[in-house]
C-alpha positions in Angstrom: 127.8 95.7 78.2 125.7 95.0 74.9 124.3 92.4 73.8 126.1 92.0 70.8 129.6 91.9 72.7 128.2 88.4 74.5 130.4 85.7 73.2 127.8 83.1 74.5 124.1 82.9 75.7 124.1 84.1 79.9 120.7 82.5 79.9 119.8 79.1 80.5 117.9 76.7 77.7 114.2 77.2 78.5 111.7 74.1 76.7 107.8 74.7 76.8 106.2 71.3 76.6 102.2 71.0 75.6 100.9 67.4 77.5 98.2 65.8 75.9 96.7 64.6 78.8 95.5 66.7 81.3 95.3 64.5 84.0 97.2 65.6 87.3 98.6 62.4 88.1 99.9 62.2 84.7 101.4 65.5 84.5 102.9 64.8 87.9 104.5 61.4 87.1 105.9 63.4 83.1 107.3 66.5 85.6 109.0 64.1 87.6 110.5 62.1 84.5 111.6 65.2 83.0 113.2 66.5 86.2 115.3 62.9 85.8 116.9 63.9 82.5 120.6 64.3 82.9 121.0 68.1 82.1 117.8 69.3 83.4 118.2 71.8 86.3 114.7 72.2 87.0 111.3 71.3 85.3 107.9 73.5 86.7 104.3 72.7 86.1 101.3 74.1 87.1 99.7 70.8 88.8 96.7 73.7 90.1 95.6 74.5 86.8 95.4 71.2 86.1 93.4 69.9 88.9 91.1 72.4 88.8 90.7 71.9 85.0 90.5 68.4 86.1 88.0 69.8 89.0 85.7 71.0 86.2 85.8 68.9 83.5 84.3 66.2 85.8 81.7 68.3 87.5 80.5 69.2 83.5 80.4 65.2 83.0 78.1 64.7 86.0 76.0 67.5 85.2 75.7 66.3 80.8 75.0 62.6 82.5 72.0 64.2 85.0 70.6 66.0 81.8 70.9 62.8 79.6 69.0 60.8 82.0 66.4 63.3 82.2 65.8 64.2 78.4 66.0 60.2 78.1 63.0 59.9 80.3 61.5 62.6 78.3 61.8 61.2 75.2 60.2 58.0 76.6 57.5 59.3 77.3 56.9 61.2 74.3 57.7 58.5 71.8 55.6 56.2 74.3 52.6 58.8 74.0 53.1 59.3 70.2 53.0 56.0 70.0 49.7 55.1 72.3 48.1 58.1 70.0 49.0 55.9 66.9 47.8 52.9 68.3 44.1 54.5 68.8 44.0 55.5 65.6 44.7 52.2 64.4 42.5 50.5 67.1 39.8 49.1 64.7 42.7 47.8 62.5 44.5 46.2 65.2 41.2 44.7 66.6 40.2 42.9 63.2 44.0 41.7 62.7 43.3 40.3 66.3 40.3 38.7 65.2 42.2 37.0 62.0 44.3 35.5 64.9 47.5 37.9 64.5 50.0 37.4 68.0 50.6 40.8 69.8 54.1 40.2 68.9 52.6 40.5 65.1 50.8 43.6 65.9 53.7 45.2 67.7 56.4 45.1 65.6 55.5 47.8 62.7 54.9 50.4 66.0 58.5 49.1 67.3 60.3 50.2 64.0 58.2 53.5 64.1 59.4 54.0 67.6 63.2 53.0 66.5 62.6 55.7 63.5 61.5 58.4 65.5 65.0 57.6 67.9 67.0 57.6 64.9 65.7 60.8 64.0 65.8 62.3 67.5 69.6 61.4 67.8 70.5 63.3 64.3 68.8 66.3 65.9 70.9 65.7 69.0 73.9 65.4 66.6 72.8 68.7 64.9 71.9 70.8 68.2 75.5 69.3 69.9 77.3 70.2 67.0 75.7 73.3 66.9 76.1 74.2 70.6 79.9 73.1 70.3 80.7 75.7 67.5 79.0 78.8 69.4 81.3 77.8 72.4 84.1 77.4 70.7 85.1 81.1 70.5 84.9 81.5 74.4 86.5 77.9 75.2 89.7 79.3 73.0 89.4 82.6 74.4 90.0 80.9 78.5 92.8 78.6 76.8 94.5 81.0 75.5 95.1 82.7 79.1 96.3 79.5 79.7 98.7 79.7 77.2 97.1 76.6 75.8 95.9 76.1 72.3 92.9 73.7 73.6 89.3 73.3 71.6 86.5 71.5 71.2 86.0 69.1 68.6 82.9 68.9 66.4 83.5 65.8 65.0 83.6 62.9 67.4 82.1 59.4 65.2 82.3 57.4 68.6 80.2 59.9 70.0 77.9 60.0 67.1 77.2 56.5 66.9 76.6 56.0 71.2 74.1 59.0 70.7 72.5 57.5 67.4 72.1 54.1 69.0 71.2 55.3 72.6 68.5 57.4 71.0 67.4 54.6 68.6 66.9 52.1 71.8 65.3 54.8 73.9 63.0 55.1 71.3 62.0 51.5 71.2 61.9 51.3 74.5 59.3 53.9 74.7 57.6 52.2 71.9 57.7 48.8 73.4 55.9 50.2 77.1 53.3 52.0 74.9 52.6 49.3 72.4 52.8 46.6 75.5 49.9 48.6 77.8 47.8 49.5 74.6 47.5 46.3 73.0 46.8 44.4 76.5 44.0 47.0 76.9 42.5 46.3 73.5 39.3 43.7 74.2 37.9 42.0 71.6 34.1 41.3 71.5 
């Protein structure tokens, strides 16, 4: 028989749907309202892909969160330390401004916005290295997808994640300021 001597299509209809979520509960509960649709005979999903996709994309979040927490003690301390250098620099300065009856608080707050500065700056160099780090991925991350039969990539631009990094980094770096500042001015005795 040839094909062009079929009067009608022997096959049945065949859909490919793309989830946006990748979930497995999720892709369980839309396989099993898409098997409910009058007319369908049978509606497949690969619920292993997805829970070890699921599998990995949390282990990569509790590993990025472990490396946060440590590069935010790190840049503690070296705000903290850059700071403490400043503040000996400036020690005669801050001891006559002490003298003329200036509050710590007074004394404090021009190393504070230093320390906020040096955050702000340090979170658009996280911004840049991110962004760079996401594009040199990006090549192999579409590469696995696509032996997934899935069209999935990273995004470079994320605002929401801009702005958490920006401000995390901006009180991280008063924070260091403020321990720094807080020990070195306490330690300053006037005579």
């Amino acid at each position: 028989m040839l094909f062009h001597e079929l009067t009608k299509n022997p096959l049945p209809d065949a859909f490919f749907i793309q989830a946006k979520s990748a979930d497995p509960e999720a892709l369980e509960t839309l396989k099993n309202e898409l098997q409910n649709i009058p007319g369908v005979e049978q509606a497949l999903l690969n619920t292993e892909w997805a829970k070890r996709l699921s599998t990995l994309l949390t282990l990569g979040k509790k590993i990025i969160l472990l490396i946060a927490i440590l590069l935010a003690v790190a840049l503690i301390v070296i705000i903290g330390n850059t700071v403490r250098m400043q503040i000996l620099t400036q020690k005669d300065e801050i001891e006559v401004s002490k003298l003329m009856g200036a509050t710590s608080g007074f004394i404090r707050t021009p190393f504070l916005y230093a320390g906020m500065l040096y955050g702000f700056f340090g979170g658009l160099l996280a911004i840049l290295m991110v962004a760079s780090v996401i594009q040199i991925f990006n090549y192999s991350v579409a590469q696995i997808s696509s032996l997934y039969s899935s069209d999935f990539r990273l995004t470079v631009f994320n605002i929401q994640l801009f702005i958490t990094i920006v401000a995390a980094t901006i009180f991280i770096g008063w924070l260091g300021s403020y321990l720094a500042v807080t020990r070195s001015i306490a330690s300053i005795k006037i005579n």
